[in-house]
C-alpha positions as CSV (number, residue, x, y, z in Angstrom):
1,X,-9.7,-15.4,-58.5
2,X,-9.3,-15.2,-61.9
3,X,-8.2,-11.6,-63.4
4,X,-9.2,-10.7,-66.7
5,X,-7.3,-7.3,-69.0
6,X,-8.8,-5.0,-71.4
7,X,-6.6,-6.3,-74.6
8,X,-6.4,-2.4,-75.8
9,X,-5.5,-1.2,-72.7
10,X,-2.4,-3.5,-72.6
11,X,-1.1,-3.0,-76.0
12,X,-1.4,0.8,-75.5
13,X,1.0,0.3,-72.6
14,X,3.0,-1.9,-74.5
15,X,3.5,0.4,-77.4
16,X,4.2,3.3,-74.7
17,X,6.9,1.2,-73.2
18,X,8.7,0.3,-77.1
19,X,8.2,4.3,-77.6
20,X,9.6,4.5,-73.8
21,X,12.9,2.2,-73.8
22,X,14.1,1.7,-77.1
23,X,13.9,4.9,-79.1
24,X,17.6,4.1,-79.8
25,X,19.2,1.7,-81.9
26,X,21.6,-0.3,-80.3
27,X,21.4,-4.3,-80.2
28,X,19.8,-4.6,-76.5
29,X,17.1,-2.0,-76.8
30,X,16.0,-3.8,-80.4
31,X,16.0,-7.1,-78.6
32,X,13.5,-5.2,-76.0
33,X,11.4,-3.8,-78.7
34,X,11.4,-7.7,-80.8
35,X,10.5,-8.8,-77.2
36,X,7.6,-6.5,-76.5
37,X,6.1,-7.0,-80.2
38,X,6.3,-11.0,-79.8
39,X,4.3,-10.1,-76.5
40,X,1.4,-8.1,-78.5
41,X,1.3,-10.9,-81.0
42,X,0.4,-13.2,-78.3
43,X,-2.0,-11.6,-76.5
44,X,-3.7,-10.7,-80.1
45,X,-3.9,-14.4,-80.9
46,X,-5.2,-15.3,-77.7
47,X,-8.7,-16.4,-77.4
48,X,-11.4,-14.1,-75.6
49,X,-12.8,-15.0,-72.9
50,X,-16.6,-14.2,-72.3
51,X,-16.8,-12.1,-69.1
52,X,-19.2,-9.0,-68.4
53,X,-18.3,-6.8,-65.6
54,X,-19.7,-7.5,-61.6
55,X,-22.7,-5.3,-61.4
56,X,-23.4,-4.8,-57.4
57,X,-26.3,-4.4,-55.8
58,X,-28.7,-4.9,-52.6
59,X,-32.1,-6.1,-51.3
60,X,-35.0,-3.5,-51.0
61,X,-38.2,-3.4,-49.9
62,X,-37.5,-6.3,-47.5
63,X,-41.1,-8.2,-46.7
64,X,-42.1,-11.3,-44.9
65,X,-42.6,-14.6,-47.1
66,X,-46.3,-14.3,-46.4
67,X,-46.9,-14.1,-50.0
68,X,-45.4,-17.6,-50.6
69,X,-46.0,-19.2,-47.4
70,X,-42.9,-19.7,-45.7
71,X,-41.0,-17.5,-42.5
72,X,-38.4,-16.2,-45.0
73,X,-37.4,-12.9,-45.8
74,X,-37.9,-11.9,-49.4
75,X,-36.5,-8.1,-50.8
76,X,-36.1,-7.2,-54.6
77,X,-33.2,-6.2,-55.9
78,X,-32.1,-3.0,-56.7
79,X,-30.7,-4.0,-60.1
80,X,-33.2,-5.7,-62.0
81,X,-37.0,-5.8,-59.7
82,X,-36.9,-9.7,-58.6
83,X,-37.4,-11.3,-55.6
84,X,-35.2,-13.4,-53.8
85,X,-34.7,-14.6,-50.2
86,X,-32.9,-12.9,-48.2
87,X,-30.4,-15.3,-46.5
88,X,-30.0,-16.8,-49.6
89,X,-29.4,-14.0,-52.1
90,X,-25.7,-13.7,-52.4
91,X,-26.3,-13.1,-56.1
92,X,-29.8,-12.3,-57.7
93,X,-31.1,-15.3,-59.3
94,X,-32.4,-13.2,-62.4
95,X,-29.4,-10.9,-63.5
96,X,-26.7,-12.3,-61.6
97,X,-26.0,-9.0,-59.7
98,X,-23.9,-9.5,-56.8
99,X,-26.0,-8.6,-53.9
100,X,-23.6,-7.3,-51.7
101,X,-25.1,-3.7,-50.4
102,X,-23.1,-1.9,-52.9
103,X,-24.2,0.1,-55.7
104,X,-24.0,-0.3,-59.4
C-alpha cells in the first residue's frame, strides 16, 4: 500500500536533525547538513500527489430491499445518508467512506 508524508512534517524533522547533528563545524558534520538540505530540496520539488484522508464509517438503519425489489440488505451510511447494499458496501458509493464499522 502506498504511504503518503505530510511535506511539513518532514522538513521540520529534517531541520531538527541539521539543528541536532551538526551544530559543529567540522568537515563530516557539514557533509551531513549539505546532505540533509539536498534532501529538503527534493522533496520540495517533488510533485503532490492528490490524496484526502480515509474517512471510516458503517451501515445503519439496515432494512430489507423491499423498496427496490430484490432480497438484499440495504443500510445508509453513517458518513454521508446513502444507501448501499450491504454485502456489497466495502466502500460507500457516494463519498467513498470506507465502510468498515469504524468511526470517522
Amino acid at each position: 500500500m502506498t504511504k503518503y508524508i505530510d511535506v511539513n512534517v518532514l522538513n521540520r524533522y529534517l531541520r531538527d536533525a541539521i539543528d541536532r547533528y551538526c551544530g559543529y563545524t567540522d568537515d563530516y558534520r557539514k557533509g551531513i547538513k549539505r546532505g540533509i538540505e539536498m534532501t529538503e530540496d527534493c522533496v520540495r520539488r517533488m510533485p503532490a500527489a492528490d490524496v484526502e484522508p480515509v474517512r471510516h464509517g458503517k451501515l445503519t438503519d439496515l432494512t430489507f430491499g423491499e423498496m427496490y425489489n430484490d432480497p438484499a440488505v440495504y443500510g445508509k451510511c453513517n458518513i454521508c445518508g446513502a444507501w448501499n447494499a450491504e454485502k456489497a458496501a466495502h466502500y460507500c458509493r457516494n463519498c467513498g467512506a470506507k465502510l468498515d464499522g469504524g468511526s470517522e
